[in-house]
C-alpha positions as CSV (number, residue, x, y, z in Angstrom):
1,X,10.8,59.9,11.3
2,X,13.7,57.2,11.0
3,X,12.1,54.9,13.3
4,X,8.6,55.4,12.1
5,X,10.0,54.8,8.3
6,X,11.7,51.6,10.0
7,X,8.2,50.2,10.9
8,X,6.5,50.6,8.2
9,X,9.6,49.3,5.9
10,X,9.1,46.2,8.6
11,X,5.3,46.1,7.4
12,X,6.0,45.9,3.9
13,X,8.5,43.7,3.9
14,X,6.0,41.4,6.4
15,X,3.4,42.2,4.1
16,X,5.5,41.0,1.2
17,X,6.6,37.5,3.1
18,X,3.3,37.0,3.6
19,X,2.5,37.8,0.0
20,X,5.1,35.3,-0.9
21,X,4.0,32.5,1.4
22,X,0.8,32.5,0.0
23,X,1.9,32.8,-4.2
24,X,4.4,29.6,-2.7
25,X,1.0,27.8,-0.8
26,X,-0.9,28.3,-4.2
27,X,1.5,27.7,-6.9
28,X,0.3,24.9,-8.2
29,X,-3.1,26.5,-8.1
30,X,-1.6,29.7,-9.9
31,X,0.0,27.9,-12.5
32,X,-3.0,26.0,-13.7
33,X,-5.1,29.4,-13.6
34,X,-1.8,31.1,-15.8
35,X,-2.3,28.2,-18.1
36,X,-5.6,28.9,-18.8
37,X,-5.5,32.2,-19.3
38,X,-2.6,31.3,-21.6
39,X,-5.0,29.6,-23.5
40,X,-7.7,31.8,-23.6
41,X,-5.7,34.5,-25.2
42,X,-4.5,32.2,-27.4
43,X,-8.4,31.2,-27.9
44,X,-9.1,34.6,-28.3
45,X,-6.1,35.2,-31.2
46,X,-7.5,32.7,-33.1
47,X,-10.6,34.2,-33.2
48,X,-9.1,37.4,-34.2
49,X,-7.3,35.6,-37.1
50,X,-10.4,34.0,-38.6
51,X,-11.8,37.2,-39.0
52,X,-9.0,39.2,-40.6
53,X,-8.9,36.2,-42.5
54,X,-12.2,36.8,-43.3
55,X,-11.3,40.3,-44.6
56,X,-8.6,39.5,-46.5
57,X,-10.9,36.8,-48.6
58,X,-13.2,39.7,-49.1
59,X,-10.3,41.9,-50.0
60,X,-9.0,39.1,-52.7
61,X,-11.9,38.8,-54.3
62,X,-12.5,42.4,-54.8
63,X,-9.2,42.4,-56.1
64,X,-10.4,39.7,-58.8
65,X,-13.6,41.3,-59.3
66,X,-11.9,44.4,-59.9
67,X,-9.4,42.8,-62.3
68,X,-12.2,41.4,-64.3
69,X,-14.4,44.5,-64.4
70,X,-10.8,46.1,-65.9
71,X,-10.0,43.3,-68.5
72,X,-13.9,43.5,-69.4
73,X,-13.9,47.5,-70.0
74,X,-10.4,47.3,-71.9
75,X,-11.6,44.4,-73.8
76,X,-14.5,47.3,-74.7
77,X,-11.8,49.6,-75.4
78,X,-10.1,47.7,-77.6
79,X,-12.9,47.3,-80.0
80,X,-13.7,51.4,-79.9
81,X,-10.1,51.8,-81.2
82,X,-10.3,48.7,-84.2
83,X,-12.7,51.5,-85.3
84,X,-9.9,54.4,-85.6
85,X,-9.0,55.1,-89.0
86,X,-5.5,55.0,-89.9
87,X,-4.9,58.6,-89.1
88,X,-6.1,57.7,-85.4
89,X,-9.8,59.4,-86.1
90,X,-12.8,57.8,-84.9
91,X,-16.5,59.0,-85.3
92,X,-18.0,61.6,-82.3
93,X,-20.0,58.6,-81.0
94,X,-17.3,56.2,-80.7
95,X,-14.7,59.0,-79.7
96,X,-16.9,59.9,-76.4
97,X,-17.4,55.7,-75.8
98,X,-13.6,55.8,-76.0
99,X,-12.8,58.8,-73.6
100,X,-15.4,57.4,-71.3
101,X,-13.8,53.4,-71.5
102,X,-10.7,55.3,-70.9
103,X,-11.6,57.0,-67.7
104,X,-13.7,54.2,-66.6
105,X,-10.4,52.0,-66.8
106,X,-8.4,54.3,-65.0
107,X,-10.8,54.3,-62.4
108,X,-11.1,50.8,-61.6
109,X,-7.2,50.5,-61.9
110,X,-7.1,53.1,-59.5
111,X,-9.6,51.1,-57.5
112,X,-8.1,47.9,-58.0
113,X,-4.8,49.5,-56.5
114,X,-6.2,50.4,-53.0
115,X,-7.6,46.6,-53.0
116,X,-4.3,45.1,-53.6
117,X,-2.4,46.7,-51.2
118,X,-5.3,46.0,-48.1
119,X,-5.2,42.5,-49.5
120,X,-1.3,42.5,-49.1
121,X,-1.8,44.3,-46.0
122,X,-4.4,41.9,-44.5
123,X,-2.1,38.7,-46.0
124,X,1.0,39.9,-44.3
125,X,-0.9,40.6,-41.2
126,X,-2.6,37.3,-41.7
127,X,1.2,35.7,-41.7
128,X,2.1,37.5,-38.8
129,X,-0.2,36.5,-36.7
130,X,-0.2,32.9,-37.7
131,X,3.5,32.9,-36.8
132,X,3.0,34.4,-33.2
133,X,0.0,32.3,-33.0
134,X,2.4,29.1,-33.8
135,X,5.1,30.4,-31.7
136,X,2.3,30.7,-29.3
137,X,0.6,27.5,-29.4
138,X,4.5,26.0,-29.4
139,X,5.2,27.9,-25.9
140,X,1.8,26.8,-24.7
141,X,2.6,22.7,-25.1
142,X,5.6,23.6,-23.7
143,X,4.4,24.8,-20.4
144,X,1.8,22.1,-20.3
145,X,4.4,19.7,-20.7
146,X,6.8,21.3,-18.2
147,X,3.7,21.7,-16.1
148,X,3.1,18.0,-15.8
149,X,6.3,17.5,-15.0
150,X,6.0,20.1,-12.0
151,X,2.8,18.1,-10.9
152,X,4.5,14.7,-11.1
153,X,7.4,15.8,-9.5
154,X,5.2,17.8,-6.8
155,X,3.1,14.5,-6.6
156,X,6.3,12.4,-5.6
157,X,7.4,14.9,-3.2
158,X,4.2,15.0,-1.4
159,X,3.8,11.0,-1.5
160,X,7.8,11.0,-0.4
161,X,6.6,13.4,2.5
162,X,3.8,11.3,3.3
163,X,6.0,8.3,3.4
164,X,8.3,9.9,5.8
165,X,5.4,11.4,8.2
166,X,3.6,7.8,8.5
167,X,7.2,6.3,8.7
168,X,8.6,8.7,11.7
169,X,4.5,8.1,13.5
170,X,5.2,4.8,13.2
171,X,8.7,5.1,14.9
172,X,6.9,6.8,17.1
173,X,4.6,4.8,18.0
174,X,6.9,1.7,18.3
175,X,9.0,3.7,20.3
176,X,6.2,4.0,22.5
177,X,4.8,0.1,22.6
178,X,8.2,-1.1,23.3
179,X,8.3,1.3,26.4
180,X,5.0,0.3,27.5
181,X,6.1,-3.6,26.8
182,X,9.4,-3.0,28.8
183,X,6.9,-1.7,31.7
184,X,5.1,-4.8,31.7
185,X,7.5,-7.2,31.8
186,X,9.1,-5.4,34.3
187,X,5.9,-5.5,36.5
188,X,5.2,-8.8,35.6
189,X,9.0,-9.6,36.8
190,X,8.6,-7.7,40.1
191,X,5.3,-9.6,41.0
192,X,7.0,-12.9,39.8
193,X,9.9,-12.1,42.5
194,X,7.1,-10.9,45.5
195,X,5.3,-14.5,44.9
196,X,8.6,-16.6,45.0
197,X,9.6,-14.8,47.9
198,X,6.0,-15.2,49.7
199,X,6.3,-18.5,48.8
200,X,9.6,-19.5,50.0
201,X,8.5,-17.5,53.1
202,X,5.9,-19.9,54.0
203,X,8.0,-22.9,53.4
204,X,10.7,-21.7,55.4
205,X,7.8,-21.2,58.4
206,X,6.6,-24.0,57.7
207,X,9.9,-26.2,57.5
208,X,10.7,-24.4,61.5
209,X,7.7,-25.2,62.6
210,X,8.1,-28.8,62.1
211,X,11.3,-29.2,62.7
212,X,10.5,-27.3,66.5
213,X,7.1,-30.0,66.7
214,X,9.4,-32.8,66.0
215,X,11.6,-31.9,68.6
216,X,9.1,-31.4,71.3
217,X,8.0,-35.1,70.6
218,X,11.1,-36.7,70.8
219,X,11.8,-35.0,74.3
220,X,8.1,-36.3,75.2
221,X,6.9,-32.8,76.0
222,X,4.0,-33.5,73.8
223,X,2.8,-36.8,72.5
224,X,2.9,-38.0,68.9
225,X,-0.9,-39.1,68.6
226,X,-2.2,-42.8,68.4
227,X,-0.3,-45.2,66.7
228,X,-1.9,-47.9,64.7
229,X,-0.9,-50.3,67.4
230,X,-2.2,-48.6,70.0
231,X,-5.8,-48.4,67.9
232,X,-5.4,-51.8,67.7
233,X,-4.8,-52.9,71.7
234,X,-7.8,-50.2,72.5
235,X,-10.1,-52.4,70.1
236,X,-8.7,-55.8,71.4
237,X,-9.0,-54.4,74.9
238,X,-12.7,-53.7,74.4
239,X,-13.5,-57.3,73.4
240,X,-12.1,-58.9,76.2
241,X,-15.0,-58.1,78.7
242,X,-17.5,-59.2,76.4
243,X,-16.3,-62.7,75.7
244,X,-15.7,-62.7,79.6
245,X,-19.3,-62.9,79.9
């Protein structure tokens, strides 16, 4: 059991390096999608706050409607009772008007109540989420911000990278002419030196084999050809028959 919890404690913790690589490959990739869901939600809160302020417009203006429906009724009220005599008696008509003005007041106070506290409700919620929503929006620019940054910075590596890739090829590449160059001259060189030496071959052959010709003519063991003189006394020889006859 130890080694088999060994292997797969090896799995995970491949599993999770491999994990890792890729979040590292795609981070770029993830932040942008992060972003945008950031801003979604955020789209989405809005949305939200447009409709509970929405509600708490509605809830207001109950709360004014109520109000006036109350100042209306007690405004009624108030000219039942001008009727009262000075003992506080009024006639059985305008008695039950009063009793019913009364109860109808107390009613839409009671009404007007429950309004005003969901339209405090719905305000302070309203505030709320206007202030998370700002807070929001505020952490929002800031990761854009710091996210441009990131992409710059990333930019500049990769360009920096780049730079240094083409730069080292380049090396290489020299590296590798200037070999090839040093090869040539060096052939060229050796065939330079084989044709200097072939030559100097065949003038040094050349050189003993006139120098041994020379020799051989002096010690008349083999003539030097006709001189011009002797062209000459073959010519004049050839005349002298014919002016003979």
């Amino acid at each position: 059991m130890g080694i088999f919890s060994k292997i797969i404690t090896a799995i995970r913790g491949g599993a999770t390096e491999v994990g890792e690589a890729i979040v590292d490959s795609q981070a770029m990739r993830i932040l942008d999608q992060e972003i945008r869901d950031a801003g979604e939600d955020l789209r989405l809160a809005k949305d939200e706050l447009t409709k509970l302020m929405a509600k708490r417009k509605l809830a207001d203006e109950d709360v004014r409607t109520l109000g006036s429906k109350v100042g209306e009724y007690e405004g009624y009220l108030g000219q039942v009772l001008a009727r009262e005599a000075p003992d506080g008696s009024l006639a059985a008509q305008d008695a039950q008007l009063r009793d019913e003005l009364a109860a109808k007041i107390a009613e839409l106070e009671g009404e007007l109540g429950q309004k005003q506290s969901l339209a405090q409700e719905f305000a302070q919620r309203e505030n709320s989420v206007k202030t998370a929503i700002r807070s929001a929006e505020g952490n929002l620019d800031k990761l854009k911000q710091r996210a441009s940054m990131v992409k710059a910075t990333d930019a500049v590596h990769k360009a920096q990278a780049q730079i240094a890739s083409s730069h080292s090829g380049a090396n290489a590449r020299m590296t590798t002419a200037m070999d090839s160059l040093a090869r040539l001259e060096q052939r060229q060189k050796e065939q330079s030196a084989r044709f200097d030496a072939a030559t100097q071959l065949e003038h040094e052959t050349q050189s003993s084999e006139r120098s041994l010709e020379d020799k051989l003519k002096a010690s008349g063991l083999i003539g030097s050809g006709p001189s011009s003189s002797d062209v000459l006394a073959r010519l004049r020889a050839k005349r002298l028959p014919d002016h003979s006859s």
